[in-house]
C-alpha positions as CSV (number, residue, x, y, z in Angstrom):
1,X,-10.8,-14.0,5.4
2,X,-7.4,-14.2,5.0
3,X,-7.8,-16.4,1.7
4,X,-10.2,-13.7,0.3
5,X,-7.6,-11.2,1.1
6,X,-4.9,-13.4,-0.8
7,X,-7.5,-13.9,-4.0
8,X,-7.9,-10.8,-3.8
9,X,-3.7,-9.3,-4.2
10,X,-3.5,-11.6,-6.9
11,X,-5.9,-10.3,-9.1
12,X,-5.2,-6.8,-8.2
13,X,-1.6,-7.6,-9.1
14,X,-2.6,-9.1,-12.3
15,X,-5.1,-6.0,-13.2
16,X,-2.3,-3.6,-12.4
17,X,0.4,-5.7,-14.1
18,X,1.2,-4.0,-17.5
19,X,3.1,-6.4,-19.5
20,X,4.4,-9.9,-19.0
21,X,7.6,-9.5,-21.4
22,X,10.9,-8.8,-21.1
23,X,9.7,-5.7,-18.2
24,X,8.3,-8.3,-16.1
25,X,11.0,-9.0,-13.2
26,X,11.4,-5.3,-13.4
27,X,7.8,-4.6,-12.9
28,X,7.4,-7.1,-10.4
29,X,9.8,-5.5,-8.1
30,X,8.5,-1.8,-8.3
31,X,5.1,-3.5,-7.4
32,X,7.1,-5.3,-4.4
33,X,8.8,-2.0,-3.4
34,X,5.5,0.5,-3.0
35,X,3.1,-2.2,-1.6
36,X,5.5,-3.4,1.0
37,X,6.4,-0.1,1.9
38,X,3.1,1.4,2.1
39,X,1.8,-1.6,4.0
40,X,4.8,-1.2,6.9
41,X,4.9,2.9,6.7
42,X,0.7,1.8,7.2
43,X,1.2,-0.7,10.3
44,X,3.6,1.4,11.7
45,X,1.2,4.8,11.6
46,X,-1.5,2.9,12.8
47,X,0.6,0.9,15.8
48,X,1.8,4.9,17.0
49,X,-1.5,5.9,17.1
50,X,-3.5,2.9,18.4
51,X,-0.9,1.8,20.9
52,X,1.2,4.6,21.7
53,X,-1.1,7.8,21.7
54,X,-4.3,5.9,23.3
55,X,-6.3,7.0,19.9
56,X,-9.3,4.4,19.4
57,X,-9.1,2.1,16.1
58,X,-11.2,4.4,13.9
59,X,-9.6,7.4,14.4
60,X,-6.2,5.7,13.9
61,X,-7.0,4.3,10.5
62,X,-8.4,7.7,9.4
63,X,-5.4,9.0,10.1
64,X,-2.7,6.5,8.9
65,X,-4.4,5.3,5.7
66,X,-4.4,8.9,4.5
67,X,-1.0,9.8,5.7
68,X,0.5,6.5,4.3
69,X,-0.9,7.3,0.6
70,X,0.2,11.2,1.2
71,X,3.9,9.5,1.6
72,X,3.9,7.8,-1.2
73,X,2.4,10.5,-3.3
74,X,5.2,12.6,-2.4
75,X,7.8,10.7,-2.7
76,X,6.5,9.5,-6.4
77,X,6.3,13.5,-7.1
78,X,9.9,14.2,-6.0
79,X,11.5,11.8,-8.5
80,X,12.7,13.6,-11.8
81,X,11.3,10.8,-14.3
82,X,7.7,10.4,-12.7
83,X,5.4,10.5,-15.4
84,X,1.4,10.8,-14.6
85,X,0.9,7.0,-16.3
86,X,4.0,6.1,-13.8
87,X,2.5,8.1,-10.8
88,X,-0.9,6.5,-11.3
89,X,0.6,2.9,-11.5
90,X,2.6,3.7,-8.0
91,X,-0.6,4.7,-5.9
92,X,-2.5,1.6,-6.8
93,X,0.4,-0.2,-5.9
94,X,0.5,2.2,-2.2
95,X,-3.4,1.2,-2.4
96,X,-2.6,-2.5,-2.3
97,X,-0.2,-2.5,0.2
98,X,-2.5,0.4,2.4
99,X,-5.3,-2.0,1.8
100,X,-3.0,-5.5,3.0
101,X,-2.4,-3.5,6.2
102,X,-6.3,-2.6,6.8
103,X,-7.2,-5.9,6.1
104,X,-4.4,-7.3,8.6
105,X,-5.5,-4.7,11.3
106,X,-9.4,-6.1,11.2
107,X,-8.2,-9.8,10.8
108,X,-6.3,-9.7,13.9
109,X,-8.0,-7.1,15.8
110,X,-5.0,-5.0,16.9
């Protein structure tokens, strides 16, 4: 599962990746920065709900996968040079690190 799950990031990484020139370090780390913050502000969303409100493991991952992407939607929105080609590029990279989280959640069985 957790091999799947790696194949998986990889090739989503490369699909999203734009261009392998000069960019590329700086591309790498924007992709770094929103998937590893959506996949904690995920865990942690989850881990208040499941753990410390009592809610059962459905209801907590309807609520933190939506909430997490809604954080990084806004936050994307509220910088001055966002544009829509930018903005779209950011949410699949929230999307990755949403999904790393989901996968990590059923894998483990927290």
């Amino acid at each position: 599962m957790i091999k799947l799950y790696h194949y998986a990031m990889c090739a989503l990484f490369l699909t999203c990746h734009s261009s392998w020139a000069e960019s590329a370090h700086d591309e790498t780390v924007h992709f770094a920065a929103h998937a590893g913050t959506s996949y904690i502000i995920n865990e942690v969303v989850y881990g208040i709900m499941h753990k410390g409100l009592g809610a059962d493991r459905a209801t907590s991952l309807w609520f933190s996968v939506p909430t997490t992407l809604a954080l990084g939607l806004t936050y994307k929105m509220m910088e001055m040079n966002a544009s829509n080609s930018d903005i779209g590029k950011s949410m699949i990279y929230n999307g990755i690190g949403v999904l790393g989280s989901v996968v990590i959640i059923h894998g483990f069985d927290f």
